[in-house]
C-alpha positions as CSV (number, residue, x, y, z in Angstrom):
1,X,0.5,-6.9,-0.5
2,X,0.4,-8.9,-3.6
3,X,-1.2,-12.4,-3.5
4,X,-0.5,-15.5,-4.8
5,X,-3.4,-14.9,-7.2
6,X,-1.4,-12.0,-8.8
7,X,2.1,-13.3,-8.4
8,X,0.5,-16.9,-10.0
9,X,-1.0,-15.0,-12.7
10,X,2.1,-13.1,-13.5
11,X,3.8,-16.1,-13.9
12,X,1.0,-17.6,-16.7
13,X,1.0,-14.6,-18.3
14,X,5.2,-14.7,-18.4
15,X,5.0,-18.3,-19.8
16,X,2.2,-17.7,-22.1
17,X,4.6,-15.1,-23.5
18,X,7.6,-17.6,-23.8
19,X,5.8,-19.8,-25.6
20,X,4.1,-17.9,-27.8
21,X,3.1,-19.1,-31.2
22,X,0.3,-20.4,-33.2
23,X,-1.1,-22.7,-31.1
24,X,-2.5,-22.8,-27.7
25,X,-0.5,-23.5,-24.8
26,X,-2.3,-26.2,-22.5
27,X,-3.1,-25.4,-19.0
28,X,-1.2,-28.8,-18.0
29,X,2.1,-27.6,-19.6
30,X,2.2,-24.3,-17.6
31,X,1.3,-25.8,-14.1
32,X,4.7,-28.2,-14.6
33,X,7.0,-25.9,-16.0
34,X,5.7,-23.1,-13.5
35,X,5.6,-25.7,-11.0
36,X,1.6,-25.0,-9.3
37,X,-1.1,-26.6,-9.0
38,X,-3.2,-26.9,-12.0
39,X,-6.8,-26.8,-10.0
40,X,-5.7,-23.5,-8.8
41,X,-4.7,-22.3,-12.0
42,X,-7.8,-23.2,-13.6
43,X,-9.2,-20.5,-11.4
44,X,-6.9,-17.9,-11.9
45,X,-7.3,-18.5,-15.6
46,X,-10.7,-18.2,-16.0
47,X,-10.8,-15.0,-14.2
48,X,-7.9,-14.1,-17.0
49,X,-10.2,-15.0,-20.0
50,X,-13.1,-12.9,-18.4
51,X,-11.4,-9.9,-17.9
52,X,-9.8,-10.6,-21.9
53,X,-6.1,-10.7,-20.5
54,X,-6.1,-14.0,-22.3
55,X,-8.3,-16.3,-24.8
56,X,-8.6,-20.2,-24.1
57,X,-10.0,-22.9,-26.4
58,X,-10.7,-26.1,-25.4
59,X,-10.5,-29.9,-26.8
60,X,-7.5,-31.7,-29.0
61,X,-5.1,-28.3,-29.4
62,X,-6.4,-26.6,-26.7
63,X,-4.8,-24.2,-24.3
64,X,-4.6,-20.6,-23.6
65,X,-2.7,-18.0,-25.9
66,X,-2.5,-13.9,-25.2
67,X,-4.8,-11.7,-26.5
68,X,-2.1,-9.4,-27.2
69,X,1.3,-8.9,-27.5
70,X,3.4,-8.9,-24.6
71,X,4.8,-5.1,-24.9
72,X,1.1,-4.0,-25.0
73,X,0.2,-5.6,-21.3
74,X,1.4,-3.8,-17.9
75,X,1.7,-5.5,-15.0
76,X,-0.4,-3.0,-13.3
77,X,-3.3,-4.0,-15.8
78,X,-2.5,-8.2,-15.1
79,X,-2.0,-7.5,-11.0
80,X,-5.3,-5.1,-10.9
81,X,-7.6,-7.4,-12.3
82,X,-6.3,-10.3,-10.4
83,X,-5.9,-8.1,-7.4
84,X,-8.3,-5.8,-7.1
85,X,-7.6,-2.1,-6.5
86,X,-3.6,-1.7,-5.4
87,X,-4.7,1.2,-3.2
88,X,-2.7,0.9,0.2
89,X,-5.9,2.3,2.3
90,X,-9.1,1.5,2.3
91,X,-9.8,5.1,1.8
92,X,-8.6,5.7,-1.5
93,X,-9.4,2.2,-2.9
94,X,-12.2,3.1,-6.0
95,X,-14.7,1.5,-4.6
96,X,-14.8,3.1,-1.3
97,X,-17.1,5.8,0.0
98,X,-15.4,9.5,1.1
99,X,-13.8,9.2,3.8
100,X,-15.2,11.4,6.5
101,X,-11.6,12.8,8.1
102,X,-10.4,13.5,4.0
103,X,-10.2,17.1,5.3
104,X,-8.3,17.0,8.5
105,X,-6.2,13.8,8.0
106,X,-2.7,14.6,7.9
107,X,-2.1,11.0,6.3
108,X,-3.7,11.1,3.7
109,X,-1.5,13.0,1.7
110,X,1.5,10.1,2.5
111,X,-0.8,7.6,1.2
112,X,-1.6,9.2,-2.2
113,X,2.1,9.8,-2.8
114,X,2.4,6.1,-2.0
115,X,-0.1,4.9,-4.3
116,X,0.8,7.0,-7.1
117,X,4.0,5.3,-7.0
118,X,3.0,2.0,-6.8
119,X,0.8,2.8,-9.7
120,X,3.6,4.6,-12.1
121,X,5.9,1.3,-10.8
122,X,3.3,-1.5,-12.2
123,X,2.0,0.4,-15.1
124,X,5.2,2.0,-16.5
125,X,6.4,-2.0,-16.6
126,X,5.4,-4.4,-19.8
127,X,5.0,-7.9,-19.6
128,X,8.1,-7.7,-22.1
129,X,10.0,-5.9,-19.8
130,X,9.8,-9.4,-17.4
131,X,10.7,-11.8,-20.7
């Protein structure tokens, strides 16, 4: 399931991508048009910077801007890093140690399928795609 850490930062992202121009779009602006809270956002952004989905400056102009354009992100890329791994069990999430029943579960295979889905579903879709 997709929090409201990714759906939130979906939305930035989105609106980041609307208003896209030579300056910085403050934090402020994107909490009222997008309607959250901007103490929450502040969070989600900051994580954003760090994993260079976004740049912010701060002072008289400030605000955040994309570090790209929005045909070269995929939501897969902006839900991962907000997310975490989109694996559906905890047995094929990246960080997770072999699972000792790989060999004899008959599950398994059902949850690979799945996840290579959701994967090809998120990553086959731009940030454009959602403008």
């Amino acid at each position: 399931m997709i929090s409201t850490r990714g759906r939130y930062a979906l939305r930035v992202m989105l609106d980041l991508a609307e208003h896209e121009g030579s300056h910085a779009v403050p934090l402020k602006e994107i909490a009222e048009r997008q309607d959250l809270s901007k103490k929450y956002l502040e969070i989600i952004v900051k994580d954003m910077v760090k994993g260079k989905l976004i740049v912010g400056s701060s002072g008289k102009g400030g605000g955040y801007k994309l570090c790209r354009k929005a045909d070269e992100y995929s939501v897969g890329e902006i839900l991962e890093l907000m997310e975490g791994t989109l694996s559906s069990v905890a047995c094929l999430a990246d960080s997770s140690q072999e699972c000792p029943r790989k060999e004899i579960c008959q599950t398994l295979p059902m949850w690979k399928e799945f996840d290579r889905l959701v994967h090809v579903f998120f990553y086959s879709r731009k940030l454009s795609d959602l403008l």
